[in-house]
C-alpha positions in Angstrom: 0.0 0.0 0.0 0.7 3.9 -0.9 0.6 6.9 0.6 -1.2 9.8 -1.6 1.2 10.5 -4.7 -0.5 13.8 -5.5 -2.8 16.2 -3.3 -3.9 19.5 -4.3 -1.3 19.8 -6.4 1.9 18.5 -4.0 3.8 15.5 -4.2 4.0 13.1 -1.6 6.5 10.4 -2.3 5.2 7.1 -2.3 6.1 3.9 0.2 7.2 0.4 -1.3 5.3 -2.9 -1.1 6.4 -4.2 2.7 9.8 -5.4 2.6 11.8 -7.7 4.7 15.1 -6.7 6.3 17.1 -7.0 3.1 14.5 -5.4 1.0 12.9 -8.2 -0.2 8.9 -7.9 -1.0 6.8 -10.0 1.0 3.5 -10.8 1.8 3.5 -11.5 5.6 1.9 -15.0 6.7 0.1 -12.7 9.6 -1.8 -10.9 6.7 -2.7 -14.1 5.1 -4.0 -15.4 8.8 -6.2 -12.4 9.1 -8.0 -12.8 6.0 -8.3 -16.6 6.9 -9.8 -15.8 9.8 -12.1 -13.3 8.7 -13.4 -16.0 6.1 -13.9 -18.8 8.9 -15.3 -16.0 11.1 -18.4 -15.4 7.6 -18.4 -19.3 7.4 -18.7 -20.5 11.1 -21.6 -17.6 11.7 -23.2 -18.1 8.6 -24.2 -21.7 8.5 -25.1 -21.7 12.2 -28.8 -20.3 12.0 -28.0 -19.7 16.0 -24.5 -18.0 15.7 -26.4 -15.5 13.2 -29.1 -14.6 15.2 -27.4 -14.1 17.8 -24.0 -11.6 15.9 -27.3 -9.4 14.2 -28.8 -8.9 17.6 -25.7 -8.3 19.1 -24.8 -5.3 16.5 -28.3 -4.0 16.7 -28.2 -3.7 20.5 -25.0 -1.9 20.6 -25.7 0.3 17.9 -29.2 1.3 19.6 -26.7 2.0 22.6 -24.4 3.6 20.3 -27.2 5.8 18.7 -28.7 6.5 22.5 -24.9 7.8 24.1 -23.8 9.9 21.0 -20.6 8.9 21.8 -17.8 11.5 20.6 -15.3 10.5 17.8 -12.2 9.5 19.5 -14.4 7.1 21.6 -15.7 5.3 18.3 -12.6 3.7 17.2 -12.5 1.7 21.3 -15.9 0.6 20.1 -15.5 -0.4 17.1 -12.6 -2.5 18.7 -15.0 -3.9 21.8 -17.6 -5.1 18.9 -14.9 -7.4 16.9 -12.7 -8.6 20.5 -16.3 -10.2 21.2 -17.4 -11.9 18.1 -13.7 -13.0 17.9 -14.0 -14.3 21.7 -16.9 -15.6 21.1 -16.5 -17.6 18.0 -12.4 -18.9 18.3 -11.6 -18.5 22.2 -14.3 -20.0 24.1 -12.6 -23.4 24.4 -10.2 -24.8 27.2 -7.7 -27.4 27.1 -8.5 -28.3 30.7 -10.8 -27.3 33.9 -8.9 -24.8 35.4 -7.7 -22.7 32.5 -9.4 -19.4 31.7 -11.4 -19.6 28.3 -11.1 -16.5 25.8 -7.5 -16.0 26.1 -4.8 -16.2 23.2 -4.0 -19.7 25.0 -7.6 -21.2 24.2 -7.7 -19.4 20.4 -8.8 -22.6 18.1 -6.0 -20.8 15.3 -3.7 -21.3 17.4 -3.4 -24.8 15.8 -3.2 -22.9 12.1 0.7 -21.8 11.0 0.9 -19.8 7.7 4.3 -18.7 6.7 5.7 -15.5 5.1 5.7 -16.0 1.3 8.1 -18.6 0.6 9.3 -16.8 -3.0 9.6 -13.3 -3.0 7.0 -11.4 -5.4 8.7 -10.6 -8.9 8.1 -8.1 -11.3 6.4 -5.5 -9.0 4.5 -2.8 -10.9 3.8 0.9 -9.6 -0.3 1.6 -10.4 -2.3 4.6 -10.5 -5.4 3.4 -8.1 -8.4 5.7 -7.6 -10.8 5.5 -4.7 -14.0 5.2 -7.0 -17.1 6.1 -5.5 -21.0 7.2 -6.1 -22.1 10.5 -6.2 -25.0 10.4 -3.8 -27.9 8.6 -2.4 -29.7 6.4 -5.2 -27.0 7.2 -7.7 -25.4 4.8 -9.8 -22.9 7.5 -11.3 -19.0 6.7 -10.4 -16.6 8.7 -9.9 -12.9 9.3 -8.3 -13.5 10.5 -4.4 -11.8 13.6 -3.8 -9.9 14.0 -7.2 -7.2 11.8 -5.7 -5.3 9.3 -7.7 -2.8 7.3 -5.0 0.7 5.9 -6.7 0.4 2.0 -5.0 3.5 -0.9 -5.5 1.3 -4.2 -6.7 1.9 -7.3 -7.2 0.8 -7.4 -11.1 -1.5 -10.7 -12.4 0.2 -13.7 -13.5 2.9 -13.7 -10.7 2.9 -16.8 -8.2 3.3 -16.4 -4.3 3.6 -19.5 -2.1 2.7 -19.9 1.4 2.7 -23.1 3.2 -0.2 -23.8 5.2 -0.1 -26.3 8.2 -2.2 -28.0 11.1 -0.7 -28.9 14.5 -2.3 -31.9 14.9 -1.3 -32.3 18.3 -2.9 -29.1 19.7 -5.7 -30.0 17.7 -6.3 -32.6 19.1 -6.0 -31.5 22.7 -8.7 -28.9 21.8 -10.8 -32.4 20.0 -10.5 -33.9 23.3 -11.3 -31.2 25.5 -14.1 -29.3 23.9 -17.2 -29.7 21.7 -18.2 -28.4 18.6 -14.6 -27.6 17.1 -15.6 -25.7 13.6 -13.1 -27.6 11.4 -11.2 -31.1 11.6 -8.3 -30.6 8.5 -7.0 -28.1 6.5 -9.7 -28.9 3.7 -12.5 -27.1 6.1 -10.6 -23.9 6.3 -9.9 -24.1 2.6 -13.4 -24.7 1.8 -14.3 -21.9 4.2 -12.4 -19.9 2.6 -13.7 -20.3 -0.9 -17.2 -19.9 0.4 -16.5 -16.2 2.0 -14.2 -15.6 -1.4 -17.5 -16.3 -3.3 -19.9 -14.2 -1.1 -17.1 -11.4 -1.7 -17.2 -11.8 -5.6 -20.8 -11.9 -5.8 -21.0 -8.6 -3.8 -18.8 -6.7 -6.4 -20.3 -8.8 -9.1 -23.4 -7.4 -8.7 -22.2 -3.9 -7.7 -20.1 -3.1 -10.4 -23.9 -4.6 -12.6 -25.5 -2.0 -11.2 -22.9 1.2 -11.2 -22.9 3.1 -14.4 -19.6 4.9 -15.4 -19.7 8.8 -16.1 -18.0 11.0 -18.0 -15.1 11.2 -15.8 -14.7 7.1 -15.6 -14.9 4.3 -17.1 -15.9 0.8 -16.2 -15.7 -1.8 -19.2 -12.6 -3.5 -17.6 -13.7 -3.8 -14.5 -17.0 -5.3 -16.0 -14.6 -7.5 -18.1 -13.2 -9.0 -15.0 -15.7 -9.9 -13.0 -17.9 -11.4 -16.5 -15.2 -14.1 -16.5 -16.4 -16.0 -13.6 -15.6 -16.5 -10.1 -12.4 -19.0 -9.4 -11.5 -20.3 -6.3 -9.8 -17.3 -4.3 -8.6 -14.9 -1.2 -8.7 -11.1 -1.0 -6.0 -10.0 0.7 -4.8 -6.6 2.1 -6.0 -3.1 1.7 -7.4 -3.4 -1.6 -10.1 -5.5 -0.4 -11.8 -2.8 1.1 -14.4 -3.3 3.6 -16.3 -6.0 3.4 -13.0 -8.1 2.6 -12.0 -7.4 6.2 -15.1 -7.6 8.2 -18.0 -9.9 8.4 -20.3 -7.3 6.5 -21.9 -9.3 4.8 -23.7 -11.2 6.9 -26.1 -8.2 7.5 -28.9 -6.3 5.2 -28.4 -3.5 4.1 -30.3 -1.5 6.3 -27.8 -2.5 9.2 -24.7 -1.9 7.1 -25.7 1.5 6.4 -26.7 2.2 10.3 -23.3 1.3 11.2 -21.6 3.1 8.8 -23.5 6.3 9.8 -22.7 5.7 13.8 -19.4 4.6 13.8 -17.7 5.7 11.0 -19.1 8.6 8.1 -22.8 9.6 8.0 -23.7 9.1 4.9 -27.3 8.3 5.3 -29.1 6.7 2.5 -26.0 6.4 0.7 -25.2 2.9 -0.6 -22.7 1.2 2.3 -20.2 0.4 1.6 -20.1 2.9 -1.9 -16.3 3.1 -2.4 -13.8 0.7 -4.5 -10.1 0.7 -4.5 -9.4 0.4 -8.6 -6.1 0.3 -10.4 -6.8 3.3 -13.3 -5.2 4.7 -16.9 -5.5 7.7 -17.9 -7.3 8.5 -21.6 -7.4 12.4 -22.0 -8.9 13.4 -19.0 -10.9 10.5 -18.6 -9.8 7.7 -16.0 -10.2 4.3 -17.3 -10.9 1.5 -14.2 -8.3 -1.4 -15.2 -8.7 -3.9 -12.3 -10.0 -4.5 -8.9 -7.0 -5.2 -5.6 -6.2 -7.7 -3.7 -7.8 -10.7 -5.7 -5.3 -13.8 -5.5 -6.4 -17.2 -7.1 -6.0 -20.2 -4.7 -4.5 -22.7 -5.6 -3.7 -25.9 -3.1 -1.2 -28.0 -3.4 -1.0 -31.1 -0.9 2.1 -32.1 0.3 
């Protein structure tokens, strides 16, 4: 990720991809943890008619209380924080590996059985991108357009280029948890892949439909964008900033109604606005027009069992 390359007319010099201490791009395994986990977080809630009911009432209560206090900015981000420490207590701490141990602790987290390394091959062939933040003009509008005027200079990894990363299981402190606790949301490595592909999916068919419904303008242009998504879904992961919002969080799992209410309480009031209404795209210039090229952080899977 970037910082700004141009605002109101002065340069800011941008930052590298992340870099290891020799100044070798990476993808850290930590990032590639925290998208898995998002992804078993949407599958575990999802297919649990229980789980669900019980993460929409949860986000309904607190943001009646939230609407109620008025609390003031600075104290939005600690909530925001309180809201995902529970559903991530909830859901992957609230085991034990015996009687007398505290549950939701880092000790009783089910991932901590899960090891991803750093990418094992450094990325090649990294390309510098114009990316715009597109957005809609307004409440009901379809129109795009580049938010604020901005265009950021990001470091990408460019299509075509492969990036390993072993996964593995300890099976040992799996098994402790097995024996110790009920209910454990996955017995191999082929459940978290398949969960996964199934919040990768619920992802693509989010933009899918998004990017069928936004129009481009006179300042953008969306055919390649529509390109790429009209080729089909493949089994894949969203990683990193790119992914935007509902890439990071659990979204999804709400209407639409719900989405928007949070996003006017705890981040921008943007009323009837759609929520979220912005897209991270990789742009051209033609004249003065922008020309959308491709979405970010999109990375086919691809599983290899050793």
């Amino acid at each position: 990720r970037m910082e700004l390359a141009f605002t109101g007319g002065r340069i800011r010099y941008p930052k590298p991809f992340i870099r290891d201490g020799r100044y070798r791009p990476f993808i850290p395994g930590t990032a590639v943890k925290g998208a898995i986990r998002t992804a078993m977080l949407y599958s575990i809630i999802k297919n649990d008619d229980k789980k669900l009911d019980d993460f929409c009432s949860y986000v309904d209560k607190n943001l009646n209380d939230v609407q109620r206090r008025r609390p003031r900015e600075r104290d939005k981000n600690r909530i925001k924080e309180s809201f995902a420490k529970k559903i991530n207590e909830d859901i992957f701490m609230g085991y034990s590996l015996n009687q007398k141990q505290k549950q939701n602790g880092p000790h009783t987290d089910i991932l901590r059985c899960l090891k991803i390394s750093d990418s094992i091959n450094s990325p090649k062939g990294l390309k510098l991108e114009d990316v715009m933040l597109m957005s809609l003009r307004g409440a009901n509008s379809r129109s795009a357009y580049n938010k604020n005027g901005t265009i950021l200079n990001v470091e990408c990894i460019p299509p075509g280029v492969n990036v390993e990363f072993t996964l593995s299981l300890d099976m040992d402190i799996l098994k402790y948890f097995q024996e110790n606790n009920k209910n454990i949301p996955f017995a191999n490595l082929n459940d978290i892949i398949n969960m996964i592909k199934e919040f990768s999916k619920a992802q693509w068919d989010e933009q899918e439909d998004f990017f069928a419904w936004v129009k481009d303008s006179r300042d953008v242009t969306l055919e390649k964008v529509w390109e790429f998504y009209d080729n089909g879904y493949c089994p894949s992961i969203r990683v990193g900033w790119g992914s935007g919002l509902l890439g990071t969080t659990i979204d999804l799992l709400l209407g639409r109604d719900s989405t928007k209410r949070l996003r006017n309480l705890l981040f921008t009031d943007r009323r009837d606005d759609e929520a979220p209404k912005s897209r991270r795209l990789t742009v051209s210039r033609v004249g003065n027009q922008l020309e959308a090229q491709l979405p970010l952080g999109w990375m086919e899977l691809k599983v290899n069992h050793n």
